[in-house]
C-alpha positions as CSV (number, residue, x, y, z in Angstrom):
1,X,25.3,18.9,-43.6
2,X,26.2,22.2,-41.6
3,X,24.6,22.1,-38.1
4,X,23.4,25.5,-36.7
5,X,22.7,26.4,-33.1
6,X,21.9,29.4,-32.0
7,X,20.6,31.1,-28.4
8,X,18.7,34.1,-27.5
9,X,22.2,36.2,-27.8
10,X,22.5,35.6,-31.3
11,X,21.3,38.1,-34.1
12,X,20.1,37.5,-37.5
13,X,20.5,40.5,-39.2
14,X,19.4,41.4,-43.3
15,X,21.2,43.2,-45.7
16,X,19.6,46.3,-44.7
17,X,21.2,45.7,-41.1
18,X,17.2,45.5,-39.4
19,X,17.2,42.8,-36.4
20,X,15.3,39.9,-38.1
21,X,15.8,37.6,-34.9
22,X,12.3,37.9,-33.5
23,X,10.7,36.9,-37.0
24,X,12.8,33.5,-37.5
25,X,13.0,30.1,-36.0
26,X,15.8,28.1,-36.1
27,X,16.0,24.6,-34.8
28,X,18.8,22.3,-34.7
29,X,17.8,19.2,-37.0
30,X,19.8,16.1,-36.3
31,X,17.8,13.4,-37.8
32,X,14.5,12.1,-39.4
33,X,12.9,9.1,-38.9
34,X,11.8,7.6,-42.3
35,X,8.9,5.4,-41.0
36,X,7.3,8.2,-39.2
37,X,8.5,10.9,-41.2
38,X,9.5,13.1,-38.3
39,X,12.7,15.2,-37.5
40,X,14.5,15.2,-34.4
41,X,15.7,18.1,-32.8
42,X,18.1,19.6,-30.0
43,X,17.4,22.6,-27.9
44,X,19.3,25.5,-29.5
45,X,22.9,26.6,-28.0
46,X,25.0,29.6,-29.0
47,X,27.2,27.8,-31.2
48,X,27.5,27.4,-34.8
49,X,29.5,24.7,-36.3
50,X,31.2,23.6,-39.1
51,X,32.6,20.7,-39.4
52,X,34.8,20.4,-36.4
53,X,35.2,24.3,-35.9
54,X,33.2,26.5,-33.9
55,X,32.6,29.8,-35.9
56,X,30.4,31.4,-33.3
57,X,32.3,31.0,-30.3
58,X,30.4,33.9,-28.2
59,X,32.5,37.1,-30.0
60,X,31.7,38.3,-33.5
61,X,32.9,41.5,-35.5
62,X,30.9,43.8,-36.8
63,X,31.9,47.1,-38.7
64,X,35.3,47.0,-37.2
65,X,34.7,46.4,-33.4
66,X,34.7,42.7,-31.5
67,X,31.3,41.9,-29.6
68,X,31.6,39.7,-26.6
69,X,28.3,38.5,-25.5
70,X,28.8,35.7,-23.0
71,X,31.7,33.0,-21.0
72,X,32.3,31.7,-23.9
73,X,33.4,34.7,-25.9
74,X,35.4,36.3,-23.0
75,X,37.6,33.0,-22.7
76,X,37.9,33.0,-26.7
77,X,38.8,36.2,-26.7
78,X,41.5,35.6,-24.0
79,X,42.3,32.5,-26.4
80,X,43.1,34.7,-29.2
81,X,45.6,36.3,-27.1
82,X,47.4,33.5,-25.5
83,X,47.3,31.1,-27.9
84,X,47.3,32.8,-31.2
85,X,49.2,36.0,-30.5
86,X,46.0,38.5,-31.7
87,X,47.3,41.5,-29.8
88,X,44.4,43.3,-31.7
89,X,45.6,46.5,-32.5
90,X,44.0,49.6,-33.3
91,X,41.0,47.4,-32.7
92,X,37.9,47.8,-29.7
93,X,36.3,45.0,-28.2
94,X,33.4,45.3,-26.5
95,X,31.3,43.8,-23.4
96,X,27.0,43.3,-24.7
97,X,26.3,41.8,-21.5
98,X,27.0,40.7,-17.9
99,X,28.9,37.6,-17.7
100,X,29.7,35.0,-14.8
101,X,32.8,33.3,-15.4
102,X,31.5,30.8,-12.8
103,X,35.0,30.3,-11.1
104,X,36.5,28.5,-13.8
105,X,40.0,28.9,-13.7
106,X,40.8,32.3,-15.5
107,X,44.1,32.4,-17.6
108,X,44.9,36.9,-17.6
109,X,44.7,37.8,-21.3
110,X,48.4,38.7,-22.4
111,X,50.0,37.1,-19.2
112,X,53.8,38.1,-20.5
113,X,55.6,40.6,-22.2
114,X,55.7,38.3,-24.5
115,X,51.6,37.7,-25.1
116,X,49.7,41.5,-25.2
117,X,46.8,43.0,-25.7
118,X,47.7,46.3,-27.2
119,X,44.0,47.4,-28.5
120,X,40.8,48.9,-26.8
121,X,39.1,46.9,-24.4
122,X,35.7,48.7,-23.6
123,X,32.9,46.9,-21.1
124,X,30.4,49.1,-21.6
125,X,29.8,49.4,-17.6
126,X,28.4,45.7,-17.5
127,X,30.0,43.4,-15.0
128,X,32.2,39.9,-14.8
129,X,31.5,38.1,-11.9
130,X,33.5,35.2,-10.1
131,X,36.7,35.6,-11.7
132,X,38.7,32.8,-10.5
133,X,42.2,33.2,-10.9
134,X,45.3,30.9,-9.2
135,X,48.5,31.8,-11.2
136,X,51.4,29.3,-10.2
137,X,54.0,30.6,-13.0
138,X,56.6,31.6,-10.8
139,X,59.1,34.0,-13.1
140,X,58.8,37.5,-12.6
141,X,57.8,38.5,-16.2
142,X,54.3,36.6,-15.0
143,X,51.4,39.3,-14.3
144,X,47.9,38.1,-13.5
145,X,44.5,39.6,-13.4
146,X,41.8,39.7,-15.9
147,X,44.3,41.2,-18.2
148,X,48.1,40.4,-17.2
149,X,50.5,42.6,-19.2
150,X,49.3,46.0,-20.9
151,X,51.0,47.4,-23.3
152,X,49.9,50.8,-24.5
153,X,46.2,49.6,-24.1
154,X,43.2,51.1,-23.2
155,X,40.8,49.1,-20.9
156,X,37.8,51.2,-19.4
157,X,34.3,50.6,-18.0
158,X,34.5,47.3,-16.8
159,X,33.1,46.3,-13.5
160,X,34.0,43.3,-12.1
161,X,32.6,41.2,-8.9
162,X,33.6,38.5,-6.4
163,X,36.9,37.9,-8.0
164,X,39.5,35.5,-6.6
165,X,42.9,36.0,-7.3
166,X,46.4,34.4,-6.3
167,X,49.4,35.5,-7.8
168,X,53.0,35.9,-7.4
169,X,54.1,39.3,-9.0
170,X,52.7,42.4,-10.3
171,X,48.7,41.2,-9.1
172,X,45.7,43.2,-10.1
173,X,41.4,42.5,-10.4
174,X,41.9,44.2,-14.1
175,X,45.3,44.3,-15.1
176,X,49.0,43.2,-13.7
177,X,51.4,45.3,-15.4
178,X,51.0,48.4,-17.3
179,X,53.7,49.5,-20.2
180,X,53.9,51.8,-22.9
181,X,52.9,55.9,-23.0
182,X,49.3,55.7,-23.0
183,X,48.6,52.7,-21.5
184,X,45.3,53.6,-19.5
185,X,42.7,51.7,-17.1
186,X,40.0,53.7,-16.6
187,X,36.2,54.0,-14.8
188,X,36.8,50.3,-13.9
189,X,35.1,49.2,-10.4
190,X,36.0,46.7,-8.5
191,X,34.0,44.7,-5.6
192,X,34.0,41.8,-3.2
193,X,37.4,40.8,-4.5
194,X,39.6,38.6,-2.5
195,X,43.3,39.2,-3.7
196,X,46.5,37.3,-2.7
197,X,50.3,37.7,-4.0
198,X,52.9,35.3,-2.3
199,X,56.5,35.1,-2.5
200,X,58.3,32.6,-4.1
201,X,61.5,33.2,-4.8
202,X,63.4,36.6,-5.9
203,X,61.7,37.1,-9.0
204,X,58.3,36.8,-7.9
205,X,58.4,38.4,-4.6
206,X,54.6,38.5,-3.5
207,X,54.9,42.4,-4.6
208,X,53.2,44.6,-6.4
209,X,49.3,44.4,-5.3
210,X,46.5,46.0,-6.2
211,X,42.6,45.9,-5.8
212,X,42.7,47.6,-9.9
213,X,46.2,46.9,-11.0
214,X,49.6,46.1,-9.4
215,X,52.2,48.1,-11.2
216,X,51.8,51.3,-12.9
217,X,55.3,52.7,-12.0
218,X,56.2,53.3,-16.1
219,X,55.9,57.1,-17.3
220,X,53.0,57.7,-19.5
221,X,50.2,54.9,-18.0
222,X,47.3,55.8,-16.2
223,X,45.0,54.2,-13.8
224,X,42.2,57.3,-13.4
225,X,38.5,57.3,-11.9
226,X,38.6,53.5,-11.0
227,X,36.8,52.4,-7.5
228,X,37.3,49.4,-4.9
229,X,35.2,48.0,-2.5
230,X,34.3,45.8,0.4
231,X,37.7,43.8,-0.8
232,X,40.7,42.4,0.9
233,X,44.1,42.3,-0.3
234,X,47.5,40.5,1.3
235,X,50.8,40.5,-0.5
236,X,54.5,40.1,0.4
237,X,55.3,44.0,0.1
238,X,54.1,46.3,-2.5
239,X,50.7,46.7,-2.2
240,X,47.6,49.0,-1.6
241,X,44.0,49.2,-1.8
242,X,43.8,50.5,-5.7
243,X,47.5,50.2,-7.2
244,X,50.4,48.4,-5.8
245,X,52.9,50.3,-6.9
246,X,53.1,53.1,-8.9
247,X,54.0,56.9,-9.8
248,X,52.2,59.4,-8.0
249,X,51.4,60.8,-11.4
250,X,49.9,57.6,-12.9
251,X,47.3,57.8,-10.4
252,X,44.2,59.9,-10.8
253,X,40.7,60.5,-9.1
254,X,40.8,56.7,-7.9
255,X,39.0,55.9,-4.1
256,X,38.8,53.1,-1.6
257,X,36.1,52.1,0.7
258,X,36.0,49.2,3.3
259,X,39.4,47.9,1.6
260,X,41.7,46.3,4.1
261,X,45.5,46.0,2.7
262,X,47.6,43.0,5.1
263,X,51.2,41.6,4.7
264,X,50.6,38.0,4.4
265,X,54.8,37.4,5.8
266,X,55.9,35.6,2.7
267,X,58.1,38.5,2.0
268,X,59.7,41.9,3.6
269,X,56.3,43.6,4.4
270,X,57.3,46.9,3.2
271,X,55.0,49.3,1.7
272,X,51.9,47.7,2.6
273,X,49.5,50.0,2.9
274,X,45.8,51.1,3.5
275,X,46.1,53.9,1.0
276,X,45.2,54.1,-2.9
277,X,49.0,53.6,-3.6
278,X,50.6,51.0,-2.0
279,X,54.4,51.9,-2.4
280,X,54.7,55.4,-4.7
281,X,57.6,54.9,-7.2
């Protein structure tokens, strides 16, 4: 039979889309003993399976727009990306709650110009705490932060806290690399954030470093009303409290406080700086 398990996230809804969830119980029955004539049950999780599947993996849709509600969903979500090349576009995800990634390691959403999320990415001013990210890929189409390469996306209202984050090129809290007209981060807040971009070789030159994103040098993106704080950032060259590098243009309404911006000596130290841009294109 089909095992269901559910939390205190998930919704029952009826046809006539009234929340139901309060008015049902559902427990997870996984066996009856015949000589007592009792069932056995497990505590309720916020999964539902089918046979080997897992169709409730912490996102759902609903009327056209992705709901994440928990770990689970974000990294699913980041899945669909990677793995399955969902660049979701013209769609709008959504954050329901505050989620703790815990400091498991964190692979960015659309890490290449080859993987990208290209839709609306909307956290609904709730916060992701202890993002852990160490990013080893060493060629310098590799960005890394909760997202890694933009392209003509939209990612706005999402706060995120106590991140850790080691890259090599084009390093960010939210986002690595923006591309495309239109490509925007915006009202995102960052705090207690430890960032760190190292040189390697040529390619990926410990450059490019920013407490929101590390490049925005491409006409047309914008990274507007976004805040950092009480966060330290050290990089090769390239890098400043908000944006690493970018045009003076990209760059609106963004602010700083108690944000110190080092050169770590793996690279040229140029254009490191304890301003909003690091190095203006």
């Amino acid at each position: 039979r089909n095992m269901v398990k559910v939390d205190d996230a998930t919704r029952i809804i009826d046809d006539s889309d009234a929340d139901q969830t309060n008015n049902i119980s559902i427990l997870k029955y996984v066996g009856n003993n015949a000589s007592t004539n009792t069932a056995t049950f497990y505590d309720p999780e916020s999964e539902i399976w089918i046979g080997e599947q897992n169709l409730f993996p912490g996102m759902y849709e609903k009327d056209g727009i992705y709901h994440i509600i928990n770990a689970s969903g974000l990294m699913y979500f980041s899945d669909k990306v990677n793995d399955y090349g969902n660049s979701f576009s013209g769609k709008t995800v959504v954050l329901d709650a505050d989620i703790d990634l815990g400091n498991a390691a964190w692979t960015p959403v659309g890490q290449t110009g080859a993987t990208q999320f290209v839709g609306t990415f909307d956290g609904q001013s709730y916060t992701i705490s202890n993002l852990k990210i160490n990013n080893t890929d060493e060629g310098g189409n590799c960005s890394t932060g909760l997202f890694g390469w933009l392209n003509t996306a939209i990612v706005k209202n999402v706060k995120i806290s106590g991140a850790d984050i080691t890259g090599h090129h084009n390093v960010g809290t939210i986002a690595g690399y923006l591309e495309g007209s239109g490509c925007t981060i915006e009202g995102c807040t960052v705090e207690n954030a430890k960032i760190s971009c190292t040189s390697v070789n040529d390619d990926a030159n410990g450059d490019k470093c920013g407490g929101i994103v590390g490049h925005a040098g491409n006409n047309g993106v914008k990274v507007k009303d976004c805040v950092v704080s009480n966060s330290t950032i050290s990089a090769g060259r390239d890098a400043g409290q908000v944006v690493g590098a970018a045009l003076t243009a990209n760059v609106e309404n963004c602010s700083a406080t108690n944000v110190t911006v080092t050169a770590n000596g793996t690279s040229t130290g140029a254009n490191i700086n304890n301003t909003v841009i690091g190095r203006e294109l």
